[in-house]
KOLGU-4560 file (N, C-alpha, C; in nm, 3 decimals, padded with zeros to 5 digits):
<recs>
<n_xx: 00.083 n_yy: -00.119 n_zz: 00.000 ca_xx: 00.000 ca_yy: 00.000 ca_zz: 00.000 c_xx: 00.087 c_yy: 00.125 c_zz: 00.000 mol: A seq: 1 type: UNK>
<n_xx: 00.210 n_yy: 00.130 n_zz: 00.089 ca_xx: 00.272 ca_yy: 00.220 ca_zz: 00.100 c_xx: 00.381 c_yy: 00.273 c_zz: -00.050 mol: A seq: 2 type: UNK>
<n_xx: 00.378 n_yy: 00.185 n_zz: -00.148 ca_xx: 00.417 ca_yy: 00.203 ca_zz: -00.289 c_xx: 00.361 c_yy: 00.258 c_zz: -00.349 mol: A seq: 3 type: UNK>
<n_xx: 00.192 n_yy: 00.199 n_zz: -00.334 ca_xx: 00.129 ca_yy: 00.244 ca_zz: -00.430 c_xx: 00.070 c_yy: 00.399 c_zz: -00.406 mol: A seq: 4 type: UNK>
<n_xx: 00.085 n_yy: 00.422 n_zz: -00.275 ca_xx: 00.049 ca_yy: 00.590 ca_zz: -00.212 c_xx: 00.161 c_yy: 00.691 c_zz: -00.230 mol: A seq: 5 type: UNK>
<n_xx: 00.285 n_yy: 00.614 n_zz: -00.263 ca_xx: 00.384 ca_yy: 00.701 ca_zz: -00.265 c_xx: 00.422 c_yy: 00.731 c_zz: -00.434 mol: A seq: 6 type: UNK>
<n_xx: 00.373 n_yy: 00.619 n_zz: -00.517 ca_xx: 00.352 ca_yy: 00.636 ca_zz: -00.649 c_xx: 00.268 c_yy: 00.698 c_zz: -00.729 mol: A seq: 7 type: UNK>
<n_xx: 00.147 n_yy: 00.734 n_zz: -00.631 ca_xx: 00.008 ca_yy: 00.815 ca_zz: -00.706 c_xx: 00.056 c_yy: 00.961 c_zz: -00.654 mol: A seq: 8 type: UNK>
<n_xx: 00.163 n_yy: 00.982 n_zz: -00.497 ca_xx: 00.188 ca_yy: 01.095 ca_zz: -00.457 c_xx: 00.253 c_yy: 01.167 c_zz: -00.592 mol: A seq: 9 type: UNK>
<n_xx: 00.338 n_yy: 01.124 n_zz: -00.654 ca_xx: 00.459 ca_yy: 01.123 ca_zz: -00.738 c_xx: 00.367 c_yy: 01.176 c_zz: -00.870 mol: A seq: 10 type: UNK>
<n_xx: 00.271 n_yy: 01.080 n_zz: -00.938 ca_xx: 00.194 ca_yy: 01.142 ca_zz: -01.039 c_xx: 00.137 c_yy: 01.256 c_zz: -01.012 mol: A seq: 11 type: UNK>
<n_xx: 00.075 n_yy: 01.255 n_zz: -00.925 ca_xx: -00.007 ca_yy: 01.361 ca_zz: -00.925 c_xx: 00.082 c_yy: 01.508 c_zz: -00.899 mol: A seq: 12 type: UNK>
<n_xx: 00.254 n_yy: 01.478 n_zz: -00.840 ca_xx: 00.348 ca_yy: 01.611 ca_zz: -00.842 c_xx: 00.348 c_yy: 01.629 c_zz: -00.979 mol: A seq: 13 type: UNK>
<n_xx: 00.369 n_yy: 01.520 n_zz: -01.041 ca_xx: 00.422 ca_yy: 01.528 ca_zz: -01.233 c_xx: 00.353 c_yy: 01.635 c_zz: -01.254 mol: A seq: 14 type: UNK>
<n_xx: 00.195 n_yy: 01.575 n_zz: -01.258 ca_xx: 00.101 ca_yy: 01.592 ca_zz: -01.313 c_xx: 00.074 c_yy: 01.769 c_zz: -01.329 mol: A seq: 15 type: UNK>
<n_xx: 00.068 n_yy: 01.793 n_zz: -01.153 ca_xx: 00.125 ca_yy: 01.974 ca_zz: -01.167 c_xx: 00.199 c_yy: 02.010 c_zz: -01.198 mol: A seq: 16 type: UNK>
<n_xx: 00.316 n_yy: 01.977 n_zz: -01.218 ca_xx: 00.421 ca_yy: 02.044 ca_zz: -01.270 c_xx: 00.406 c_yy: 02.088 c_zz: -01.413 mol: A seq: 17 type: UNK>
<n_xx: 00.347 n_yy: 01.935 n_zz: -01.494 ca_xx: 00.306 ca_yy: 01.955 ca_zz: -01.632 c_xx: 00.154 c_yy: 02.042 c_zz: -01.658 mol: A seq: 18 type: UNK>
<n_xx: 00.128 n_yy: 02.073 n_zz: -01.556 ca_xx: -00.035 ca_yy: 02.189 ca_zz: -01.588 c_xx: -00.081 c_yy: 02.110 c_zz: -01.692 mol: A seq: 19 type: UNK>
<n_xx: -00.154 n_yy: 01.987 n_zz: -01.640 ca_xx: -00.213 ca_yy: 01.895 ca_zz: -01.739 c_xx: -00.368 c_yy: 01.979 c_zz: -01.746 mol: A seq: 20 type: UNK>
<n_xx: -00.466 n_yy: 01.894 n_zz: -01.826 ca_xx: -00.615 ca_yy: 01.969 ca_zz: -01.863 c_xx: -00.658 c_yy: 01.891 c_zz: -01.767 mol: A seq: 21 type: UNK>
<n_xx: -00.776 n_yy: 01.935 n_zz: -01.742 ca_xx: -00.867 ca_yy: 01.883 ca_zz: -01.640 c_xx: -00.914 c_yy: 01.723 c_zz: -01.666 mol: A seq: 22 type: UNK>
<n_xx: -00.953 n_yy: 01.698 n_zz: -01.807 ca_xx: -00.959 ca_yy: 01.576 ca_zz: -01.838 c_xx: -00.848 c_yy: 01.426 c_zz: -01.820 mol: A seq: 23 type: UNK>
<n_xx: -00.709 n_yy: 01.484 n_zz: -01.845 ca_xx: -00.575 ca_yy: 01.431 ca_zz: -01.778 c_xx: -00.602 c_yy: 01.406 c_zz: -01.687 mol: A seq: 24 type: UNK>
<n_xx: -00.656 n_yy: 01.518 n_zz: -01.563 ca_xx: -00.636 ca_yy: 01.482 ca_zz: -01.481 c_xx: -00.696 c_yy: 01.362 c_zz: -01.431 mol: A seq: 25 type: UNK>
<n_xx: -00.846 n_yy: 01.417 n_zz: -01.445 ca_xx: -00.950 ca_yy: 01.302 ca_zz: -01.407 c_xx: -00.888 c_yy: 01.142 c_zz: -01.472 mol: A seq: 26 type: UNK>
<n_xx: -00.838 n_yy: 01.118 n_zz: -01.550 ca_xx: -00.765 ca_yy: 01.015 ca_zz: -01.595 c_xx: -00.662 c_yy: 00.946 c_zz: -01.496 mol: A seq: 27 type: UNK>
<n_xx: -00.547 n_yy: 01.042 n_zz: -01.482 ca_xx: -00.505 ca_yy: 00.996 ca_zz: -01.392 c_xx: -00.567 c_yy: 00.959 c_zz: -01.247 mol: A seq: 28 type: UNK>
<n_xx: -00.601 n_yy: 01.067 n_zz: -01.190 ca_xx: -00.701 ca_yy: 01.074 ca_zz: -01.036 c_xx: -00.745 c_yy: 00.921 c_zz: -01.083 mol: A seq: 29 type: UNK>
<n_xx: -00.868 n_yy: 00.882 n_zz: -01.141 ca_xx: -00.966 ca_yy: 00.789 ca_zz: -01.177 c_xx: -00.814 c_yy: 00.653 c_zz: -01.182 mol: A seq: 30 type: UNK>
<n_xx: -00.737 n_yy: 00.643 n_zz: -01.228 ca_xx: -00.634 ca_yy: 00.529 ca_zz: -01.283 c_xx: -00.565 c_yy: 00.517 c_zz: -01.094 mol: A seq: 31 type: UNK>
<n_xx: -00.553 n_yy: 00.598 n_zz: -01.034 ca_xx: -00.470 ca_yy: 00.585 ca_zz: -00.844 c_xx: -00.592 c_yy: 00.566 c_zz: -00.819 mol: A seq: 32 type: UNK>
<n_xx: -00.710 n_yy: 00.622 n_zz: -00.789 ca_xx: -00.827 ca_yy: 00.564 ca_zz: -00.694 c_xx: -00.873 c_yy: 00.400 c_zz: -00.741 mol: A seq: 33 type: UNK>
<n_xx: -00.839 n_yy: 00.356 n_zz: -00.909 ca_xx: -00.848 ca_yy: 00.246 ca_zz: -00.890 c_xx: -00.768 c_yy: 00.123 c_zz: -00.860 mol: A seq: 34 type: UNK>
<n_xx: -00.649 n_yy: 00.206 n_zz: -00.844 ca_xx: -00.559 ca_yy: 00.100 ca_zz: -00.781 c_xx: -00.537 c_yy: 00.111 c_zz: -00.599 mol: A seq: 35 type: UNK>
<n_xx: -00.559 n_yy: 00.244 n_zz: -00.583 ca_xx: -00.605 ca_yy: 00.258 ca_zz: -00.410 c_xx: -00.687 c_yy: 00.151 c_zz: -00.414 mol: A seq: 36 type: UNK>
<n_xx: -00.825 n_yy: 00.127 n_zz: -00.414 ca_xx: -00.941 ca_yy: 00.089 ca_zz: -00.431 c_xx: -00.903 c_yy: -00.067 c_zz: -00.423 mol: A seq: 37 type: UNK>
<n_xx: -00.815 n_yy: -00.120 n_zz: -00.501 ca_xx: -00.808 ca_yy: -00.257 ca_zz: -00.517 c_xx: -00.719 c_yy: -00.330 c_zz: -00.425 mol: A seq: 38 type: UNK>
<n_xx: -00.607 n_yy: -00.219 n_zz: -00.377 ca_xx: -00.498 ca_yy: -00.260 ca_zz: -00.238 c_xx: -00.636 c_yy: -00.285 c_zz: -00.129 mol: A seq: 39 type: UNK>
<n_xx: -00.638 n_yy: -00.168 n_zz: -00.117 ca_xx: -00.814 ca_yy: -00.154 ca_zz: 00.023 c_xx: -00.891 c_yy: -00.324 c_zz: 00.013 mol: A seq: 40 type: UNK>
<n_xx: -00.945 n_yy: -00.384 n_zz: -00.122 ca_xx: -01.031 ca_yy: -00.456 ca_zz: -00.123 c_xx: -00.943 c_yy: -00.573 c_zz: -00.127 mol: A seq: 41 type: UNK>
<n_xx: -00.834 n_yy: -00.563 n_zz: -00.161 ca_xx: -00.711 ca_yy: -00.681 ca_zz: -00.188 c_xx: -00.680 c_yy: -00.685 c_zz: 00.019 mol: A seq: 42 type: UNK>
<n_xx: -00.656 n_yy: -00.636 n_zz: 00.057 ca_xx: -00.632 ca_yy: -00.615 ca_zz: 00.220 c_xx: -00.653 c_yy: -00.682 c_zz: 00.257 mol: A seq: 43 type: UNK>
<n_xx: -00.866 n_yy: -00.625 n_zz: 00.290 ca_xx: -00.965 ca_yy: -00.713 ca_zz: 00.337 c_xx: -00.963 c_yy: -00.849 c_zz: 00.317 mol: A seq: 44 type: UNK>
<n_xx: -00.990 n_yy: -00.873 n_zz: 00.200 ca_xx: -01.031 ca_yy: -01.007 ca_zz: 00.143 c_xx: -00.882 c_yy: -01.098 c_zz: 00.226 mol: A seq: 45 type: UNK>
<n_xx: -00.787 n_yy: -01.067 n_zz: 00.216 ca_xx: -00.642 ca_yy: -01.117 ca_zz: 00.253 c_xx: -00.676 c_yy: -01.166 c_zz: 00.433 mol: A seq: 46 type: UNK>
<n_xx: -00.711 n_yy: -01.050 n_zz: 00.498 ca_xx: -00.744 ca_yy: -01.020 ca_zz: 00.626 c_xx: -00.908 c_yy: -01.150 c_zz: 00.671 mol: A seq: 47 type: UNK>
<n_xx: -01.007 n_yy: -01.110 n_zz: 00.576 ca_xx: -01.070 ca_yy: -01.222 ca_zz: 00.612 c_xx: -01.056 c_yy: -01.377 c_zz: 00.604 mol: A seq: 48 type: UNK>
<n_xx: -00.982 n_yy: -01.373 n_zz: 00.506 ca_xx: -00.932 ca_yy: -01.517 ca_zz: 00.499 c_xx: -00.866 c_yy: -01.591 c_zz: 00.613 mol: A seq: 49 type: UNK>
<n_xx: -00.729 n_yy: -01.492 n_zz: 00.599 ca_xx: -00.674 ca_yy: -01.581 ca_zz: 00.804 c_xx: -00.767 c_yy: -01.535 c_zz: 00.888 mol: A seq: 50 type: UNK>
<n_xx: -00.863 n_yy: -01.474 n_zz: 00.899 ca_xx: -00.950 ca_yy: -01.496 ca_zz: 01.034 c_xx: -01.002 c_yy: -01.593 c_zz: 00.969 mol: A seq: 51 type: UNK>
<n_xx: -01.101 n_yy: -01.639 n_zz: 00.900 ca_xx: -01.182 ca_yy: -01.718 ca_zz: 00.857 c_xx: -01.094 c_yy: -01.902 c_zz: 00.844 mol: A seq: 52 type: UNK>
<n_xx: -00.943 n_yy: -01.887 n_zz: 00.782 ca_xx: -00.896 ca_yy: -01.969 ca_zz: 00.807 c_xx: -00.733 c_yy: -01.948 c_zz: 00.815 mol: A seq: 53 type: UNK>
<n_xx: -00.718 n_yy: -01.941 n_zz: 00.912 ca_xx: -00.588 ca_yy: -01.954 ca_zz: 00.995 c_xx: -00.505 c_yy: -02.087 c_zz: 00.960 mol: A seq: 54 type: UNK>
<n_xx: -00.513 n_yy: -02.182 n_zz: 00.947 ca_xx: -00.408 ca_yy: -02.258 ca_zz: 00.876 c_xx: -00.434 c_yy: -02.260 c_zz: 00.694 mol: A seq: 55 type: UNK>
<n_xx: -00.323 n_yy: -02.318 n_zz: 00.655 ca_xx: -00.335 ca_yy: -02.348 ca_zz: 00.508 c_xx: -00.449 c_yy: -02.392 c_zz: 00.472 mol: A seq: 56 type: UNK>
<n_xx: -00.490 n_yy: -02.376 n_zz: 00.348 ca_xx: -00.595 ca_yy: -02.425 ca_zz: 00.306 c_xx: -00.567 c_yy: -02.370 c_zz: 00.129 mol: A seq: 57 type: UNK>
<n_xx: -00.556 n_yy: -02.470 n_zz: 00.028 ca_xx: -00.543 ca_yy: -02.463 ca_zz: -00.098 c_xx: -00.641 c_yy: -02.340 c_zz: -00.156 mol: A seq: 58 type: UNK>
<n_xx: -00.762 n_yy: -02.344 n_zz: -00.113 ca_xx: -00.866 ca_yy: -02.183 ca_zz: -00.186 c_xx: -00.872 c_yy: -02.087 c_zz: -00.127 mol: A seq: 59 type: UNK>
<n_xx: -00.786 n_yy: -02.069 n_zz: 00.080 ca_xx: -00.791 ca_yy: -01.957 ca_zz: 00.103 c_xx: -00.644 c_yy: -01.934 c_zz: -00.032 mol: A seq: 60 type: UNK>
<n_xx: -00.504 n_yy: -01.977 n_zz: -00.056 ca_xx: -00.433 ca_yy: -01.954 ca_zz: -00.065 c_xx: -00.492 c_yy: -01.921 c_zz: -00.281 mol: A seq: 61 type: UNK>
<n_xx: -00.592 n_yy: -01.952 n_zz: -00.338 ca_xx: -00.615 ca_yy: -01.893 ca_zz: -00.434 c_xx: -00.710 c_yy: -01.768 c_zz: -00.444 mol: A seq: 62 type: UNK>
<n_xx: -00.769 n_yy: -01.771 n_zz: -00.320 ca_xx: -00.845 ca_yy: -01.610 ca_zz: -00.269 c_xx: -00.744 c_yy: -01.490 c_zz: -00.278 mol: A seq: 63 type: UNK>
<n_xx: -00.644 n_yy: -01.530 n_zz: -00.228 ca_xx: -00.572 ca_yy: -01.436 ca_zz: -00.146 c_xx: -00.493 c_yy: -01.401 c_zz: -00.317 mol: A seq: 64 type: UNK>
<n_xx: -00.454 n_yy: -01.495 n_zz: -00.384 ca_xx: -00.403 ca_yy: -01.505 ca_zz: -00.486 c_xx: -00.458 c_yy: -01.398 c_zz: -00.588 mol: A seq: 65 type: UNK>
<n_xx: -00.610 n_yy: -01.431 n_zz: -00.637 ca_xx: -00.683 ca_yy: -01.373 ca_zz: -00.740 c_xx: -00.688 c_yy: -01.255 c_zz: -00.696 mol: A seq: 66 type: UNK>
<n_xx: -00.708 n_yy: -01.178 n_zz: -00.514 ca_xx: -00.699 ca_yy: -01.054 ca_zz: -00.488 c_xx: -00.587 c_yy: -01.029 c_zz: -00.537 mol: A seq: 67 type: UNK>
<n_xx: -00.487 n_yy: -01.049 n_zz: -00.489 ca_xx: -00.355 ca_yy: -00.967 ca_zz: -00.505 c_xx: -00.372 c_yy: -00.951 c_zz: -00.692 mol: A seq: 68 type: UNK>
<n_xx: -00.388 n_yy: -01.087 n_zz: -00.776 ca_xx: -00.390 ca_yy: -01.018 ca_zz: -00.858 c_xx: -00.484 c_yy: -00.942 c_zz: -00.965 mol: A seq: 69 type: UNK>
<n_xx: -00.580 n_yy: -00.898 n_zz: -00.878 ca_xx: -00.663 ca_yy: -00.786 ca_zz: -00.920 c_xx: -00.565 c_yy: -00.646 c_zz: -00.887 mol: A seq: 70 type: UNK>
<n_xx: -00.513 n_yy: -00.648 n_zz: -00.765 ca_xx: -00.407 ca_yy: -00.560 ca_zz: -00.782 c_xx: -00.332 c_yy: -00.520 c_zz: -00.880 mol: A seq: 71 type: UNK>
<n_xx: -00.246 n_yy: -00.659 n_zz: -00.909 ca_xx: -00.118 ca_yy: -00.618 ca_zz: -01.050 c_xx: -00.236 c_yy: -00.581 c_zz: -01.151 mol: A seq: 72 type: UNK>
<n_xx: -00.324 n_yy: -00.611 n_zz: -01.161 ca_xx: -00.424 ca_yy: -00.591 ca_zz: -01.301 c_xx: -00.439 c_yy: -00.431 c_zz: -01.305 mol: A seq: 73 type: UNK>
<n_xx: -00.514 n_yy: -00.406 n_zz: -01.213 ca_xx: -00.559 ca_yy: -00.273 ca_zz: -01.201 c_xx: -00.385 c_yy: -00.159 c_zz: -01.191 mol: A seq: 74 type: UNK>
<n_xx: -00.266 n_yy: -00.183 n_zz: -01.126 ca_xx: -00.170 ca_yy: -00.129 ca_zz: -01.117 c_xx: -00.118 c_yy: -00.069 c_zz: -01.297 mol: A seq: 75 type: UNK>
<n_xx: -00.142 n_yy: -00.266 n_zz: -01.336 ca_xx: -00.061 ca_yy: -00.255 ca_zz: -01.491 c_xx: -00.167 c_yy: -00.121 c_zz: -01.626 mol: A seq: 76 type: UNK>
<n_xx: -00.264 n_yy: -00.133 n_zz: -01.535 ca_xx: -00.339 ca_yy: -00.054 ca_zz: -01.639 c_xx: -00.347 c_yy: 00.089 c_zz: -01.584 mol: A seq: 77 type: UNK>
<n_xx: -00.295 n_yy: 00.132 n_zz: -01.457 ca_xx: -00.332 ca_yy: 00.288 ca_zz: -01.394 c_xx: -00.187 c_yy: 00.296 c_zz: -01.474 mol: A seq: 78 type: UNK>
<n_xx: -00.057 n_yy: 00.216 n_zz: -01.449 ca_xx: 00.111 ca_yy: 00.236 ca_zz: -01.543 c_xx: 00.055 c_yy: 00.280 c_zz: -01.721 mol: A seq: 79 type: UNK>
<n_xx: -00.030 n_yy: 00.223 n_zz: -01.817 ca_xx: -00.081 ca_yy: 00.213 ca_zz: -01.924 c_xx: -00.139 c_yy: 00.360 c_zz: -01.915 mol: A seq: 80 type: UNK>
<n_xx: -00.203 n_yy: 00.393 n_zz: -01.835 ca_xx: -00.287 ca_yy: 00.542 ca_zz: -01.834 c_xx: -00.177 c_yy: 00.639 c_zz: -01.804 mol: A seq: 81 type: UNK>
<n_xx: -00.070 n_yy: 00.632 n_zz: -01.740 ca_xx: 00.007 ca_yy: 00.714 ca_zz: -01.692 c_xx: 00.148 c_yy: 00.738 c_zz: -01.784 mol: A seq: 82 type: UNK>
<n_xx: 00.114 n_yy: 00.612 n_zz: -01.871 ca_xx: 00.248 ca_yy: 00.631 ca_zz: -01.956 c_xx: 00.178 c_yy: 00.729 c_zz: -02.077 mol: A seq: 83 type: UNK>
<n_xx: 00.042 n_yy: 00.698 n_zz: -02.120 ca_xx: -00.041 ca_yy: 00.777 ca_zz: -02.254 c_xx: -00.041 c_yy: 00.904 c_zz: -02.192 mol: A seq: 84 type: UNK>
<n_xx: -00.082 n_yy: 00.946 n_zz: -02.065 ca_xx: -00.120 ca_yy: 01.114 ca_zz: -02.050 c_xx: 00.025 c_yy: 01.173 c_zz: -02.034 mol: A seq: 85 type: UNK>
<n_xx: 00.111 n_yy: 01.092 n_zz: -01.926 ca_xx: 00.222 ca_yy: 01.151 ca_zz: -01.920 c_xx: 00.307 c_yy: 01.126 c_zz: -02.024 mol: A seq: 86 type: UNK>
<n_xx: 00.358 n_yy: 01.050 n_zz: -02.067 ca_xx: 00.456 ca_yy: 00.977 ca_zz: -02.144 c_xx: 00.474 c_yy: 01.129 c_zz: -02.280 mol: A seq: 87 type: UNK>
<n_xx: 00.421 n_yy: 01.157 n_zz: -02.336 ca_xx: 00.435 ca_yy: 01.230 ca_zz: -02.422 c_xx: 00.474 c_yy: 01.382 c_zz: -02.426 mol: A seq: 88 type: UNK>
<n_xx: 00.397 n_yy: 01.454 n_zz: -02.298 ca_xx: 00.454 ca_yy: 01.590 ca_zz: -02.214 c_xx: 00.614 c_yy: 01.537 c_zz: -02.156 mol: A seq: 89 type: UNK>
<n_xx: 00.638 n_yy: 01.446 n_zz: -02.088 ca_xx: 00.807 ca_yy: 01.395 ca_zz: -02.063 c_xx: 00.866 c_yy: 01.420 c_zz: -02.199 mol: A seq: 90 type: UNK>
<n_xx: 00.810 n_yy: 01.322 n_zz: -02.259 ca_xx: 00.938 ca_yy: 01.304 ca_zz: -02.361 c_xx: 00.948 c_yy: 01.436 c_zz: -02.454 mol: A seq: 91 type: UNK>
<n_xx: 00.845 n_yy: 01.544 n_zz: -02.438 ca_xx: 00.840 ca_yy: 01.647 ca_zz: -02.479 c_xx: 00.979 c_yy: 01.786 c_zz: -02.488 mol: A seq: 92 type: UNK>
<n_xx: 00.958 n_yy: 01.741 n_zz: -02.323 ca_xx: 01.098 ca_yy: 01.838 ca_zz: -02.233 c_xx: 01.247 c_yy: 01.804 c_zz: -02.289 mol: A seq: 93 type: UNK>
<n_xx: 01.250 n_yy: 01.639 n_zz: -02.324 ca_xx: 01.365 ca_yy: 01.592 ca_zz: -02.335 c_xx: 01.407 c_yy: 01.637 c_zz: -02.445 mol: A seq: 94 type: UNK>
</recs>
């Protein structure tokens, strides 16, 4: 969690620096709240499982699995949104 808060901190400095349009923005904003969103629900689900079952168990260990990777899913596609809005103002400067 603490990556992914310190990585949306980071866009969203870019993001002012580059005086993006309002629509950018909402792009980006919308691409971190859905990867906030999925750590938060990736957590829980993680969290109910060892209460619910505290030793091994083969489907808590594919629960916990499919959360996390709703995570990388949602991450790889807020990286995809962040490389199209930003990617082009960067390579602009260079």
């Amino acid at each position: 969690m603490r990556f992914h808060l310190w990585a949306a901190a980071a866009v969203m400095l870019i993001a002012a620096l580059l005086r993006l349009q309002p629509l950018e923005w909402a792009m980006l904003i919308g691409a971190c709240a859905l990867v906030l969103t999925a750590e938060l629900i990736n957590t829980a689900i993680e969290k109910a499982v060892d209460l619910a079952m505290p030793q091994f168990h083969p489907l808590a260990r594919i629960a916990k699995d499919a959360a996390a990777g709703a995570v990388l899913a949602a991450a790889i596609c807020a990286a995809l949104i962040g490389l199209l809005v930003l990617g082009p103002r960067l390579l602009a400067l260079l």
